[in-house]
C-alpha positions in Angstrom: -4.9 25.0 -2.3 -1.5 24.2 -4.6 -2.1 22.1 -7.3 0.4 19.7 -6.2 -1.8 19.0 -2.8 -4.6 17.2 -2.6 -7.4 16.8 -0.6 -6.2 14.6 2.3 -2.9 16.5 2.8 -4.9 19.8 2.8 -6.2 19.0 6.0 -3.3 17.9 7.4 -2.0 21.3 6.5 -4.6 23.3 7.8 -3.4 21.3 11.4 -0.3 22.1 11.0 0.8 18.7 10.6 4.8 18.4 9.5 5.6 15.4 10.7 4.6 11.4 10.6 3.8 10.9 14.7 1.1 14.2 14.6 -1.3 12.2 12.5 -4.0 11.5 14.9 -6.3 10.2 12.5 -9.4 11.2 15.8 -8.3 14.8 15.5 -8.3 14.8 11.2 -11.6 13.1 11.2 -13.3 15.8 13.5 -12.0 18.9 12.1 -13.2 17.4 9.2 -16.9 16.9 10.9 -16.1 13.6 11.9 -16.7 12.0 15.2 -15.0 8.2 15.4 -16.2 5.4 17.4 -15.2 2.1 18.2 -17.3 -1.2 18.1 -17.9 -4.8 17.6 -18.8 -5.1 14.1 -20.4 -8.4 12.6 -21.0 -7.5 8.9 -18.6 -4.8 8.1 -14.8 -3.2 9.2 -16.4 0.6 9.2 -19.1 2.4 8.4 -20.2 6.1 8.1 -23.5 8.0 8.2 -23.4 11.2 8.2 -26.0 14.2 7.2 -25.7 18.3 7.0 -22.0 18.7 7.7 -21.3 16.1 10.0 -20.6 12.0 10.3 -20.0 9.5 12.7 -17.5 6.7 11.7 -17.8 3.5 13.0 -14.9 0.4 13.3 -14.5 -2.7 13.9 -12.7 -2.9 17.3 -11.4 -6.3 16.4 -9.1 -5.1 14.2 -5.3 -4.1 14.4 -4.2 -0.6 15.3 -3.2 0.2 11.9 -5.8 -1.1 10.6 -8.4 0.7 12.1 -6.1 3.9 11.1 -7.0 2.6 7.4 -10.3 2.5 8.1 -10.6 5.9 9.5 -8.9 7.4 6.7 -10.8 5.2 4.3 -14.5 6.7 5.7 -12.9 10.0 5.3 -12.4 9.1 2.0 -16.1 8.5 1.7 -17.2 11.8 3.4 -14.9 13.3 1.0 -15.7 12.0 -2.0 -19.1 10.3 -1.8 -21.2 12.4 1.1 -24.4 12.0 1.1 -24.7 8.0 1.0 -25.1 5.5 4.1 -21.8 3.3 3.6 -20.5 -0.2 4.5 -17.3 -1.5 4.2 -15.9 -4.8 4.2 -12.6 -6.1 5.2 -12.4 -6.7 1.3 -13.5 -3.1 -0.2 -10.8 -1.9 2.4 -7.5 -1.9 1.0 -7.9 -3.7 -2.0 -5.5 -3.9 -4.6 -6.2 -4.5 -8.6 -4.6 -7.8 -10.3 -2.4 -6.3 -13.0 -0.8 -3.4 -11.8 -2.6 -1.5 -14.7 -4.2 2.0 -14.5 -8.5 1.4 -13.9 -11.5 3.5 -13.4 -11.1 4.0 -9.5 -14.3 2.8 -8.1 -15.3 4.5 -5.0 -13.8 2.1 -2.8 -10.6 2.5 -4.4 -11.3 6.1 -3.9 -11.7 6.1 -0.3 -8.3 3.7 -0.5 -6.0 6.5 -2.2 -7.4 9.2 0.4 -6.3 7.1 3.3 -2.8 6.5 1.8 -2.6 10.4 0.8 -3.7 11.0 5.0 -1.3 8.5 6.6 1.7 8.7 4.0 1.1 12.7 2.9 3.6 13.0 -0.4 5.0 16.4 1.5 6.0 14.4 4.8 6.7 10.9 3.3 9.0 11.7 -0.1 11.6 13.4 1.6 11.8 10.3 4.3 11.9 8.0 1.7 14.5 9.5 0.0 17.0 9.2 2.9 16.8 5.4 1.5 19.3 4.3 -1.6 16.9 1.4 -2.1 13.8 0.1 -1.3 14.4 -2.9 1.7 11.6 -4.6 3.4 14.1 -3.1 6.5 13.5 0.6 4.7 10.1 0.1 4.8 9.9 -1.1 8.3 11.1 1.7 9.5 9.0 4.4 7.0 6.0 2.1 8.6 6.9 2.1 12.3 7.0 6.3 11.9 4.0 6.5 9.8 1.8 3.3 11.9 0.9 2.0 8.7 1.4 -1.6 6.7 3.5 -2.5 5.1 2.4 -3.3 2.8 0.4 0.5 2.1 3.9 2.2 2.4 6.1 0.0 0.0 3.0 0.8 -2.6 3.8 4.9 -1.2 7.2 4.1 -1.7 7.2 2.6 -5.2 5.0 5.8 -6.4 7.6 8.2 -5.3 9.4 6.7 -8.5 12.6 6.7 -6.8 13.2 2.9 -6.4 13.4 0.7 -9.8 11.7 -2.2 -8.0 8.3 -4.1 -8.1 6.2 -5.7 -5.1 4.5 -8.6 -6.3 1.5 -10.7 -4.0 1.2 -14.2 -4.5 -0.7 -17.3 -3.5 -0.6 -20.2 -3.8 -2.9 -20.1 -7.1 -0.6 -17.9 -8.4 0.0 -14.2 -8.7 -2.9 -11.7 -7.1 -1.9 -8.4 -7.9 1.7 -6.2 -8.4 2.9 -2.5 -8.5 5.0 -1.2 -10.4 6.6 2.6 -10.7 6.9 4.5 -14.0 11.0 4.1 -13.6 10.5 0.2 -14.6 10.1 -0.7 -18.2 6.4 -2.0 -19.1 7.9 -4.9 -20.3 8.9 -6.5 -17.0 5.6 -8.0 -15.9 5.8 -10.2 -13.5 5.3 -14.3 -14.5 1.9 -15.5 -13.0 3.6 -19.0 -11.6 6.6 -18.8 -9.0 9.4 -21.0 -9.9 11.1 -23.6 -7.0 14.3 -22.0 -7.3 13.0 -19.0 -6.1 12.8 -18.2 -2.0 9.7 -16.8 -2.2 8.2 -20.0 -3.7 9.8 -21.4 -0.2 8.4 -19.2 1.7 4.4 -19.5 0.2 4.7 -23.3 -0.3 7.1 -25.0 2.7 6.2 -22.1 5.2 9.9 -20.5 5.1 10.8 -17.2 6.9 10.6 -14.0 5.3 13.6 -13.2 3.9 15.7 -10.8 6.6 18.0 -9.3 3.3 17.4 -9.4 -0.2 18.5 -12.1 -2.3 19.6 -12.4 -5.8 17.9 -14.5 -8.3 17.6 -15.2 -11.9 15.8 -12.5 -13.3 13.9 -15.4 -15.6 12.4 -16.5 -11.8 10.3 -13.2 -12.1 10.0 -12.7 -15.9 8.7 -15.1 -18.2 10.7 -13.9 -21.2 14.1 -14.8 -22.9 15.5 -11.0 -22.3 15.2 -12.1 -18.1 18.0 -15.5 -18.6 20.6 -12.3 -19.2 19.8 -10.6 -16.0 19.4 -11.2 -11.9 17.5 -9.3 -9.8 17.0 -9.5 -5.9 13.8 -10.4 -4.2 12.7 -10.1 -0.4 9.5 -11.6 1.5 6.8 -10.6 3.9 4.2 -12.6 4.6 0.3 -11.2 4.0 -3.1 -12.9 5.7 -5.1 -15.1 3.9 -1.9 -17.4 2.5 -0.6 -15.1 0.7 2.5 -13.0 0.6 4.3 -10.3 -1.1 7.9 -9.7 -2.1 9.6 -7.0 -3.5 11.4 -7.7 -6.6 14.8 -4.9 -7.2 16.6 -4.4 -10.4 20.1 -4.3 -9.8 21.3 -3.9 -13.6 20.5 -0.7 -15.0 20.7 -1.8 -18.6 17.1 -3.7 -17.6 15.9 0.0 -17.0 17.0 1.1 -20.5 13.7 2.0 -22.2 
């Protein structure tokens, strides 16, 4: 196996996989020694028990479509990386993103979470799609989601780690900021400001219920970026709206000279 392919793309490769629409997540799973099944579940999103070289993974059936593709590829994770244990996991261990954008010990739930988004947005298949983009849009992503039938909010975080885009998604609440990602191309010293100011659409669109914003807009920088360095610049911002009150925008930088180490 190539150094620059990991596990989860390996057995794509070994299908023959080459393009976004032949991951069937069913067929991965069982030529992995998988078997998938669908049903109610009350105290967990998907399970898997598995013993000698083979699993059974269980989801939640009252879940979306691309969710329970997440979940699939999140057990896989497990059988990949963790066989041998009987595991549970919650809506909340599934696709959970860190606060601070800052590198962690992955804990195994965040280890199941990368092998998903390395099965559903494979680096060989993804990058080149994503590079057909000059800039990261909540449209661009749209349409990398719609080919890859994942979220979107797992393939603007695919996107962003390509390192092609100098731009940031940020999640907010209404308690202020929950987590943010942000590629090695943007300076460490553009963290995001905890509080969203009025002036900014995306305050508009958490607090008075306003649409998600169709193009991006441009904004003081100092909206995003509690610092004096941020009154000299503007950057643009667009909005999607998360579960749970929450939503996440993705922050671009226009000006180069904000990119200048």
């Amino acid at each position: 196996m190539s150094a620059t392919v990991n596990a989860a793309e390996h057995a794509l490769q070994a299908l023959g996989i080459t393009e976004p629409e032949e991951i069937d997540v069913e067929v991965v799973a069982h030529s992995l020694g998988a078997k998938v099944k669908y049903r109610p579940l009350k105290s967990c999103e998907a399970r898997i028990v598995g013993q000698d070289g083979r699993a059974i993974i269980t989801v939640d059936t009252a879940t979306t479509l691309r969710r329970r593709r997440f979940s699939i590829g999140h057990e896989l994770g497990h059988w990949h990386r963790h066989r041998g244990l009987c595991l549970k996991c919650r809506s909340a261990d599934i696709g959970r993103q860190t606060s601070d954008g800052r590198r962690t010990p992955p804990t195994a739930e965040l280890q199941a979470d990368a092998y998903a988004s390395d099965l559903l947005l494979p680096g060989y298949i993804f990058r080149p799609l994503a590079g057909d983009f000059d800039r990261l849009t909540l449209e661009a992503v749209k349409i990398l989601a719609d080919r890859f039938q994942t979220s979107i909010t797992a393939t603007a975080i695919k996107a962003l780690g390509t390192n092609r885009f100098p731009s940031l998604l940020v999640c907010h609440s209404q308690e202020g900021m929950r987590w943010f990602r942000r590629p090695p191309i943007v300076p460490d010293r553009w963290f995001p400001r905890s509080d969203l100011l009025p002036e900014s659409p995306t305050f508009r669109t958490l607090f008075n219920g306003g649409q998600e914003s169709r193009k991006p807009v441009s904004v003081k920088a100092s909206c995003w970026f509690d610092t004096p360095a941020a009154e000299r610049f503007t950057v643009t911002e667009q909005t999607f709206v998360l579960p749970n009150n929450r939503v996440a925008t993705l922050v671009g930088f226009t000006d180069r000279r904000m990119l200048e180490v």
